[in-house]
C-alpha positions in Angstrom: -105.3 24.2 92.9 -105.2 28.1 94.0 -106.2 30.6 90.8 -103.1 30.6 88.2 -101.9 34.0 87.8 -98.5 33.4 86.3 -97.7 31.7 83.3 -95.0 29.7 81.4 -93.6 31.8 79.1 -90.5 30.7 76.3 -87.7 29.6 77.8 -84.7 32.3 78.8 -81.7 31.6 76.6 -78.3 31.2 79.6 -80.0 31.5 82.6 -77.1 30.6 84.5 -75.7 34.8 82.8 -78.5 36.7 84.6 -79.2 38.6 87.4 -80.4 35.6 89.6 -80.9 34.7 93.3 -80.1 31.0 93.7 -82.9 28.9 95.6 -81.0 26.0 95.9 -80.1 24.6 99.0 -82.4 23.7 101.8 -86.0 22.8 101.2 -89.0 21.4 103.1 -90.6 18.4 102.1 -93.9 16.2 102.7 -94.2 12.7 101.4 -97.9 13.0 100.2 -99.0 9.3 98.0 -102.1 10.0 98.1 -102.1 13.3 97.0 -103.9 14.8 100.2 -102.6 18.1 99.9 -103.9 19.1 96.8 -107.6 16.5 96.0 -110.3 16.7 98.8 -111.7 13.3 99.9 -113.8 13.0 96.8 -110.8 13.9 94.5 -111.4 17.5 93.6 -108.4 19.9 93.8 -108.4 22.2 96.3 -109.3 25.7 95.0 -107.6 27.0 98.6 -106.7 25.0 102.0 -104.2 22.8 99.7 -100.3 22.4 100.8 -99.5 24.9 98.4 -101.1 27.7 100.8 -97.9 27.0 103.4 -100.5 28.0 106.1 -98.9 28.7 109.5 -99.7 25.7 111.9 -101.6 26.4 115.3 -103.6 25.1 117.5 -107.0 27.0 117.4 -107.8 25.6 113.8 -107.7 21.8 112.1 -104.4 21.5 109.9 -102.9 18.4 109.1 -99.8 19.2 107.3 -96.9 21.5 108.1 -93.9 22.7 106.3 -91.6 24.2 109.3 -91.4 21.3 111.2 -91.0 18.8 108.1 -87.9 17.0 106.9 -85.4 18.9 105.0 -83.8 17.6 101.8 -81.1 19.5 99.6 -82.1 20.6 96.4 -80.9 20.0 93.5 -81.3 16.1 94.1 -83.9 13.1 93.6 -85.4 11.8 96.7 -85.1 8.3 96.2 -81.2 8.7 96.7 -81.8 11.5 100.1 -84.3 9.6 102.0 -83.9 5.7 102.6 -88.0 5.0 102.8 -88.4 6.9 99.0 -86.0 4.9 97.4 -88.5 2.8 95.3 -91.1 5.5 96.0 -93.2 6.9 92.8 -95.6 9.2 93.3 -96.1 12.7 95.1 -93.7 14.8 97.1 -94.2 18.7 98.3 -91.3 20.8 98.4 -91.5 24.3 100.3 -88.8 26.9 100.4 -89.0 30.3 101.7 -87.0 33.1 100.3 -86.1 37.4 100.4 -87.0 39.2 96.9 -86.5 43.2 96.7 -89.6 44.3 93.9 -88.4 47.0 91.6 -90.6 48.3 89.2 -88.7 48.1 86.2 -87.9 44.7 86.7 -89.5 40.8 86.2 -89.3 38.0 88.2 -88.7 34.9 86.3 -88.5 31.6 88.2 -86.5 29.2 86.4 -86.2 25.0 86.9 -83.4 23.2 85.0 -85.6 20.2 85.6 -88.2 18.7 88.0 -89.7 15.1 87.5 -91.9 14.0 85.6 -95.2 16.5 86.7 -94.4 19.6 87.9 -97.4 22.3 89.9 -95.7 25.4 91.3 -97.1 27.9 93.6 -95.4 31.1 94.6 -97.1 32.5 97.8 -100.2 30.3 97.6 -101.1 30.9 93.9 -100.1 28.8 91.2 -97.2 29.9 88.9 -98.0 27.1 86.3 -97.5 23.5 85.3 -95.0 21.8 83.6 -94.3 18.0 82.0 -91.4 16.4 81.3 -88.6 15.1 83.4 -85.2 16.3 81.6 -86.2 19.7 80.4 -85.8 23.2 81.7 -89.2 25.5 81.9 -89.8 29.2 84.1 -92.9 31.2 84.8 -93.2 34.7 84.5 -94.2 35.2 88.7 -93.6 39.2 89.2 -97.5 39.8 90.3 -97.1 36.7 92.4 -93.9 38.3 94.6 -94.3 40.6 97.3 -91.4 43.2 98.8 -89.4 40.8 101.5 -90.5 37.4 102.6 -91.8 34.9 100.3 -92.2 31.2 99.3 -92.8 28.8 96.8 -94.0 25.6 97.2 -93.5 22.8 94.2 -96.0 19.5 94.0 -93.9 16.7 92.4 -95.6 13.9 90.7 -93.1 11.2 89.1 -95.5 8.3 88.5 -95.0 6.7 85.7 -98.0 6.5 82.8 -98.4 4.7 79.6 -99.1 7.8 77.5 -96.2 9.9 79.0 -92.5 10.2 77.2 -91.0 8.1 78.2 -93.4 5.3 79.2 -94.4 3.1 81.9 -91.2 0.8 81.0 -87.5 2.1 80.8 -84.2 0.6 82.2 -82.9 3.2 84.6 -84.1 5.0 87.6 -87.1 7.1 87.9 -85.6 9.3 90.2 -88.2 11.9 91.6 -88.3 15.6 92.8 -86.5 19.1 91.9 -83.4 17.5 90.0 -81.5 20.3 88.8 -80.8 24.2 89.7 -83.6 26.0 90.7 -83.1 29.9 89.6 -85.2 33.2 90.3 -84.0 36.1 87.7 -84.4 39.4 87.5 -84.3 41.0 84.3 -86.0 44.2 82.8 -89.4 44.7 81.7 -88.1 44.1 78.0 -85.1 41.8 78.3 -83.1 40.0 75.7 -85.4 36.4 75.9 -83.0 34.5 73.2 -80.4 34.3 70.4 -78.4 32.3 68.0 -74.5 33.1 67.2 -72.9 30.9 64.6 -71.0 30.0 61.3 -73.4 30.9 58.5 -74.7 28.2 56.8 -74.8 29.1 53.7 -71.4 31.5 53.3 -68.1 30.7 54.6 -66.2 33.4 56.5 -69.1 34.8 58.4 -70.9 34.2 61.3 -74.4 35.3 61.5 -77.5 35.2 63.8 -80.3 37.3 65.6 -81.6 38.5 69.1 -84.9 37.9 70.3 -86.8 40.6 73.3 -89.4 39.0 75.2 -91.7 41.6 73.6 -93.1 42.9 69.7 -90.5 45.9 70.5 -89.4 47.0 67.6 -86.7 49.8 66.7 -84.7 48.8 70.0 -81.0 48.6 69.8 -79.0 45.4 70.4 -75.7 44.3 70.1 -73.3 41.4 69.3 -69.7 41.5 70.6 -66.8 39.0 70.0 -63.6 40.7 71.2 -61.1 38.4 70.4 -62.4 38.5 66.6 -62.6 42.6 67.1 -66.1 42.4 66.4 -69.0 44.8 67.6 -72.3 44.8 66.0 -74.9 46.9 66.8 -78.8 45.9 65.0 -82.1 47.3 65.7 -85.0 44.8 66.6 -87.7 44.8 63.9 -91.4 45.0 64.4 -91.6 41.5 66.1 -88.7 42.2 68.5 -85.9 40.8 66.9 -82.6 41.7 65.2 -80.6 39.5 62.4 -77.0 40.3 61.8 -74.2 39.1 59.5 -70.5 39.9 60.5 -67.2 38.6 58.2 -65.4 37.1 60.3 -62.7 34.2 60.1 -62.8 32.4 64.0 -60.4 29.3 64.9 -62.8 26.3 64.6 -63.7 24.0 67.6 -62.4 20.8 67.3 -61.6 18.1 69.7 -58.0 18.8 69.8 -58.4 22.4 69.8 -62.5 23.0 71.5 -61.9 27.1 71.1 -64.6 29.0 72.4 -65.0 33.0 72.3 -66.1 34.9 74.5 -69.5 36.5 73.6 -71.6 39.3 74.9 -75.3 39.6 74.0 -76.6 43.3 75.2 -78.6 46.2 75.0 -78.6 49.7 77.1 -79.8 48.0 80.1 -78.5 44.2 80.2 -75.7 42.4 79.6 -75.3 38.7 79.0 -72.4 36.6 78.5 -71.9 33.5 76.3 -68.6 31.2 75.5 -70.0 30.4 72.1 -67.5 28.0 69.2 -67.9 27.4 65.6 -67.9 24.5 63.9 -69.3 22.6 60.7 -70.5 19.1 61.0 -71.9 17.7 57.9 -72.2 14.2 55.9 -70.8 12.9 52.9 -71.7 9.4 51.8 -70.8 7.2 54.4 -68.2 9.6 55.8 -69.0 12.6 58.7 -67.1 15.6 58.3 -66.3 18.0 60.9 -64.9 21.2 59.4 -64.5 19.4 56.5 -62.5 16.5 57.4 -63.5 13.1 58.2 -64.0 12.3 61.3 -64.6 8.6 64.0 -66.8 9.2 66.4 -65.0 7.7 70.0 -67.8 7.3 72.1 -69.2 6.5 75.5 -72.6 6.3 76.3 -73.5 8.3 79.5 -76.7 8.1 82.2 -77.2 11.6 83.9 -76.0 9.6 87.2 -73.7 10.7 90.0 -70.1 9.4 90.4 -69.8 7.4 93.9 -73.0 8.3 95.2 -75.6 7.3 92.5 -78.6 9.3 92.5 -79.6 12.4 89.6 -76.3 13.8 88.5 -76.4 17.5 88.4 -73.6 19.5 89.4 -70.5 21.0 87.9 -68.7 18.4 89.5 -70.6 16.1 88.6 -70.4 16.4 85.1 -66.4 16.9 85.3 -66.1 13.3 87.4 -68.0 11.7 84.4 -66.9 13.4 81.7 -62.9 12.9 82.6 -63.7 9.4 82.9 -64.7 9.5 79.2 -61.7 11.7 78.1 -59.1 8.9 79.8 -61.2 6.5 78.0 -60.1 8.1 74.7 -63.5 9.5 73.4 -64.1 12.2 71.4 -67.5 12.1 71.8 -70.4 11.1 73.8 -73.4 9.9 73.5 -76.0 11.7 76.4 -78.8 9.0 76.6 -82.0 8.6 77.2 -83.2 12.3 77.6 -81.5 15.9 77.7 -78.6 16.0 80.2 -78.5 18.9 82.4 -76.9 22.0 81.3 -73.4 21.9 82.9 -72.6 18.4 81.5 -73.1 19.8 78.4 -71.2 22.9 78.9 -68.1 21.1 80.3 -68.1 18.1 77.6 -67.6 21.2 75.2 -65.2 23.2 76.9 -63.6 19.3 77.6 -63.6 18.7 73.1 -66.3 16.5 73.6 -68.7 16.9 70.8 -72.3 15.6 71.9 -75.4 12.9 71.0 -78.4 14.4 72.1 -81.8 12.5 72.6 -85.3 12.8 74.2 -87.0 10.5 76.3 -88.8 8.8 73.2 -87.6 5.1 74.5 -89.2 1.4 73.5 -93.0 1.4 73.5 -94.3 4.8 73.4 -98.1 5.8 72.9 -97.4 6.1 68.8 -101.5 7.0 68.1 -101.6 9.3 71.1 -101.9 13.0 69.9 -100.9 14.2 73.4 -98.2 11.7 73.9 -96.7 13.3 70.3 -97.4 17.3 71.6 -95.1 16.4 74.7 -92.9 14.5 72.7 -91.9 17.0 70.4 -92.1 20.1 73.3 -89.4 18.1 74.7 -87.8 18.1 71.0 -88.0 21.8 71.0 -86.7 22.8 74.8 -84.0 20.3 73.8 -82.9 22.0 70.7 -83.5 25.7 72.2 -81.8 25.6 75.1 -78.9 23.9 73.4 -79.0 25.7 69.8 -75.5 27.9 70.6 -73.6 24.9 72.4 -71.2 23.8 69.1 -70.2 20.7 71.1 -73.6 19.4 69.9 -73.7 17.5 66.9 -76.3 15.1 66.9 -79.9 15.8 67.8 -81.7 11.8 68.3 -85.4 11.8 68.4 -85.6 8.2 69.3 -84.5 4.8 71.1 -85.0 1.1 70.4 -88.4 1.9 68.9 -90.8 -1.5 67.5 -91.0 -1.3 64.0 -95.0 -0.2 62.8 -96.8 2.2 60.8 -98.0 4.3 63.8 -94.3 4.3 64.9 -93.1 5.9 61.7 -95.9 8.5 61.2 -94.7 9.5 65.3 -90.8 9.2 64.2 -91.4 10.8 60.7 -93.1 13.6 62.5 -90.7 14.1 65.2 -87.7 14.4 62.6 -89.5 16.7 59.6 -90.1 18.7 63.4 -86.3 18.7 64.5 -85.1 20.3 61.0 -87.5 22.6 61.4 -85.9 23.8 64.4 -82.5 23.4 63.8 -81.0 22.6 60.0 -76.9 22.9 61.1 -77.1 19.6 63.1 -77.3 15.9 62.5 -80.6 14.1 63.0 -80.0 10.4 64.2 -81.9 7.7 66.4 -81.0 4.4 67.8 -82.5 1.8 65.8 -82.2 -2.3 66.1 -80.7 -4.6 63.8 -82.2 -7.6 62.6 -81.0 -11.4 62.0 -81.3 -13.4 59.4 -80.1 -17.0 58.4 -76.4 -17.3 57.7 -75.1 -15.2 60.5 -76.0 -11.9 58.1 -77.6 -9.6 60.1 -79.3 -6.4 58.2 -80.4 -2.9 58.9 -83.8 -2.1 57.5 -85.5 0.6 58.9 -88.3 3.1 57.2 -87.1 6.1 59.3 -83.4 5.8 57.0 -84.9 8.6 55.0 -85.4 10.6 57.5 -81.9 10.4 59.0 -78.5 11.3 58.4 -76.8 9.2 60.3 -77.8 5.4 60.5 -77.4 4.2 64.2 -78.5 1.4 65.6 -77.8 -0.7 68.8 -76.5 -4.5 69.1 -75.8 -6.9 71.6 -73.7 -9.6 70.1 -72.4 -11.6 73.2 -74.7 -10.9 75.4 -78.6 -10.8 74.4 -77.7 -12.7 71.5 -75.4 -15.1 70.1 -72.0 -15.4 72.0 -68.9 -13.7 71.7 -66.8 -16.5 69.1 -70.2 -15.6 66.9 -68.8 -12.3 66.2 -65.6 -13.8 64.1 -68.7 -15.2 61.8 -71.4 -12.2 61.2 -71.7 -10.1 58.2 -73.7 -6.8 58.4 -75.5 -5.1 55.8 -76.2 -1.5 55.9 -77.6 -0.9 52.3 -78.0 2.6 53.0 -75.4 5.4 51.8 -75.4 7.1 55.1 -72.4 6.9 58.0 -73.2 4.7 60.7 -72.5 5.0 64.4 -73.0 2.0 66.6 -74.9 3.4 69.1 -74.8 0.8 71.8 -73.0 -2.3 72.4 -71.9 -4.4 75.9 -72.6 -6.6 78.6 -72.5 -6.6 82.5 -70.0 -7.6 84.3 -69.7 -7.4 88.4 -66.6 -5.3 89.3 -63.8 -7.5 91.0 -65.7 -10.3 90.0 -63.3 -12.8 87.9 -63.6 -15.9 86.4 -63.6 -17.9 83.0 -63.9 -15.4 80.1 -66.7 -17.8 79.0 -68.9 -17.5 81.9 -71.2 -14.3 82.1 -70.8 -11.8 84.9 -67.5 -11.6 85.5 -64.7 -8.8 84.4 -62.9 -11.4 82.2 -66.3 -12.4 79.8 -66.7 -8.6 79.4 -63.5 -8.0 78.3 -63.7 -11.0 76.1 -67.3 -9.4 74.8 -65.0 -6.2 74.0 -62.1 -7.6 72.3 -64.1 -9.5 69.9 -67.1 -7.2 69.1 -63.8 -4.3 68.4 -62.7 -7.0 65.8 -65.8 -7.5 64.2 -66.5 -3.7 64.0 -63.3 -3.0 62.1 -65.1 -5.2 59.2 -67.8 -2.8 58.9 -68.5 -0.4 55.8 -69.0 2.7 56.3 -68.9 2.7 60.5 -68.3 6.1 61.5 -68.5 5.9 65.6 -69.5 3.7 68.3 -70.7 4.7 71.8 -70.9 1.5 73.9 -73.3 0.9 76.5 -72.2 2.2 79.1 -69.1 4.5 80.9 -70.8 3.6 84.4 -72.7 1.3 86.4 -76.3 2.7 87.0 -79.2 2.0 89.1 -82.2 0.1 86.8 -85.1 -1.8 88.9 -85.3 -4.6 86.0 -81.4 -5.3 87.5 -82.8 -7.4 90.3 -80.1 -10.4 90.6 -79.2 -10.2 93.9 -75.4 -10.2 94.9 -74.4 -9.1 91.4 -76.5 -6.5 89.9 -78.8 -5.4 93.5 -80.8 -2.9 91.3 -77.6 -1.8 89.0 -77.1 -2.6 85.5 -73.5 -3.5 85.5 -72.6 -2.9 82.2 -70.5 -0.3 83.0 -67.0 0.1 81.6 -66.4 1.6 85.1 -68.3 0.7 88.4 -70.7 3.0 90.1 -67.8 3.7 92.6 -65.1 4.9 89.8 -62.8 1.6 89.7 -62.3 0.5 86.1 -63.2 -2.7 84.5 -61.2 -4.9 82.6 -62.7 -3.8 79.4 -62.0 -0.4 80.1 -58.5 -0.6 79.0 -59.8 -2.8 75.4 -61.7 0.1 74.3 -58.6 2.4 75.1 -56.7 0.5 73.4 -58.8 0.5 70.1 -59.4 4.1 69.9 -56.0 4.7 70.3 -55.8 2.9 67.1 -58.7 4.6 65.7 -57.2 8.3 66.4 -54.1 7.0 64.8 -55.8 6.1 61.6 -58.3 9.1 61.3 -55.2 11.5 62.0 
């Protein structure tokens, strides 16, 4: 295991505004299943002689692994996608990449990881940095003893087999893609650096924006400062005994909306660092059944989105990336979309808001969870929390959703109950939600009853009319009863259809039933009180293993609005058409 010297420490707020050395790009791997590199033959860790010591091969001494004649794989990405024989693969990879650092003494080292799935150990020349769990959420170590002046390295074991107790579970319906997923950062900041901070409206007054800066440190009496040029604003605070600095500023900014997503420029300092933010200011709130965004009322034209590439499938991470998909969505008409099943990366949430996208965001806590677990909660709600802080100034986010398509129980609502009471706890300006199921009864009514209502503010739940259920003429006949005053967003709807497949709109599969499904679940929709958004399931074809019907689906759940090679489905065009409509009538 080599002796842990580092540690993960709280999250730094915008890494992406530091002073960082990339260490993307070209790694070395090792395909390892049965975890050779790091248990002996009688499964103990390795204290030393494990992978992670990147010894130097030769001749003179017995080594059965070695990094600089291994295969390479780029990185940000999953292996299953980069390497033909890991495509199905779950289990245990090495990655190794050597790198240049310059020590200076007034300075840290913090390695940073936008994501690595699911079970993350990571060694910086030979000693362990730390650990971390959890498959869509950023986490860094502290590693300045572990760098030397000039060369180094830092090796990364990734584990991505699935486990009942773990969030999400042994069962899902999309890829477990495996490996270093997302950017891979090393900053250097000083000593005492600026760790976090919140900028926005004040909740409680209008016509100011208020917040605080947080130093890695209990420094207190340091000066800060806040600075919005465009609103002529300059603050400067001093950090109190703990280290941080609360501020109030009048001010009147130009709110983001969809039409108009204004962001200002915003720089967080002190004498020694600088850090730049594009920061906007809304309110999103309830009333009734009704969601108000800066007051007004407001339909939520959605999408549902999968973090998976455009054209090539595989772990969506880039810039690009996120600008493919999220066009897509825009020509679709949306106004918002829903980022399921987990925390995207950080540029797709970035560009949805600078795009006047405003954003559903969940965690991983999908079907059958470990409910009784205690550990299966503590990682559940630490992906809460990394969720919420690294996402706290984004303004595009509206929704935080804590759950998915959960069995209804007693265990279930004591995890749920928890996980929300938690969320508010965090953050109290944004909308708590989940995905919940409805039920049927007799006489084609079909009601929503759901213990975690209270606990909510907006009621969403998923349906499949069409296609798990019923047929599409049903929907001319159901009722729905929501007997909760609370807005409701259908949070999933669809069916799959094979692109460039066409037939009888009667017959599943092809592009002619879907659109079919999409007319007459639009129709039905417009007969429900109180419905506030939808977010149909899904903008793009994505890789599932349950998807196994060969010569239509081949491993991809083709409910896609949009195939996984960016041609556009029939029923594309029906949902366009329909929140045309809708934009009309919420203008």
């Amino acid at each position: 295991m080599g002796k842990t010297i580092a540690q993960e420490i709280p999250l730094v707020t915008n890494i992406s505004a530091r002073n960082n050395i990339t260490l993307n790009g070209k790694w070395r791997y090792i395909v390892d299943p049965l975890e050779n590199g790091y248990f002996n033959y009688r499964l103990e860790p390795f204290k030393d002689n494990g992978f992670f010591e990147n010894k130097k091969w030769n001749t003179t001494e017995l080594s059965e692994y070695n990094f600089a004649t291994s295969a390479v794989m780029d990185i940000p990405s999953d292996w299953n996608s980069k390497d033909q024989r890991l495509f199905f693969y779950e289990g245990t990879v090495w990655f190794q990449k050597d790198f240049n650092y310059k020590k200076d003494a007034k300075s840290k080292g913090i390695l940073h990881f936008g994501a690595v799935n699911y079970d993350a150990k990571v060694y910086v020349n030979g000693k362990m940095a730390g650990t971390h769990i959890g498959g869509y959420t950023p986490f860094n170590f502290d590693v300045t003893d572990l760098l030397v002046d000039g060369n180094n390295f830092v090796v990364v074991k990734v584990d991505n087999k699935r486990h009942k107790d773990n969030v999400p579970t042994v069962n899902m319906d999309w890829w477990n893609y495996g490996g270093i997923t997302r950017d891979v950062t090393l900053a250097q900041v000083p000593n005492t650096y600026i760790e976090d901070y919140l900028v926005q409206l004040d909740k409680k007054e209008k016509g100011k924006i208020s917040g605080w800066i947080k130093l890695n440190n209990e420094s207190g009496n340091q000066s800060v400062s806040v600075s919005i040029p465009e609103l002529k604003i300059k603050k400067n605070v001093t950090t109190d005994a703990k280290g941080v600095a609360y501020f109030e500023i009048k001010a009147n900014p130009v709110l983001w909306t969809p039409e108009q997503p204004k962001l200002y420029d915003v720089t967080i300092s002190k004498a020694d660092e600088n850090i730049a933010d594009k920061i906007g200011f809304r309110t999103i709130e309830t009333k009734g059944k009704e969601i108000l965004l800066n007051g007004k009322k407001v339909f939520l034209r959605g999408i549902s989105i999968h973090e998976e590439a455009p054209f090539r499938s595989g772990r969506a991470w880039s810039q690009n990336d996120a600008i493919t998909l999220l066009t897509w969505a825009k020509e679709l008409g949306c106004n918002y979309v829903r980022l399921a099943h987990y925390p995207h990366n950080e540029n797709m949430v970035r560009e949805a808001e600078k795009m006047g996208l405003m954003i559903w965001s969940e965690v991983p806590v999908y079907w059958t969870i470990s409910w009784t677990n205690p550990e299966t909660y503590a990682n559940a709600e630490h992906q809460l929390h990394d969720m919420i802080y690294r996402d706290k100034n984004r303004c595009g986010i509206v929704i935080w959703s804590i759950a998915n398509e959960t069995p209804h129980g007693d265990d279930r609502d004591v995890f749920l109950s928890k996980l929300a009471k938690y969320a508010r706890t965090q953050d109290n300006s944004r909308l708590i939600s989940m995905a919940m199921e409805v039920t049927s009864s007799s006489n084609n009514i079909n009601t929503l009853h759901d213990n975690m209502n209270e606990y909510v503010d907006i009621v969403s739940f998923n349906q499949y009319l069409g296609w798990y259920r019923g047929t599409n003429e049903s929907c001319k006949d159901m009722q729905w009863v929501i007997p909760y005053n609370k807005p409701v967003i259908i949070s999933e709807f669809g069916g799959e259809a094979l692109q460039g497949l066409h037939g009888d709109k009667k017959e599943r599969w092809n592009e002619e039933y879907q659109e079919e499904l999409y007319i007459q679940n639009t129709q039905m929709f417009n007969r429900i009180e109180g419905l506030a958004g939808v977010s149909p399931w899904i903008l793009v074809d994505f890789r599932s293993p349950r998807r196994q019907l060969p010569n239509i689906q081949d491993f991809f759940n083709r409910k896609g609005l949009i195939s996984d090679q960016g041609i556009k489905k029939k029923a594309f065009y029906v949902m366009k058409d329909w929140y045309a409509q809708k934009e009309k009538e919420y203008k």
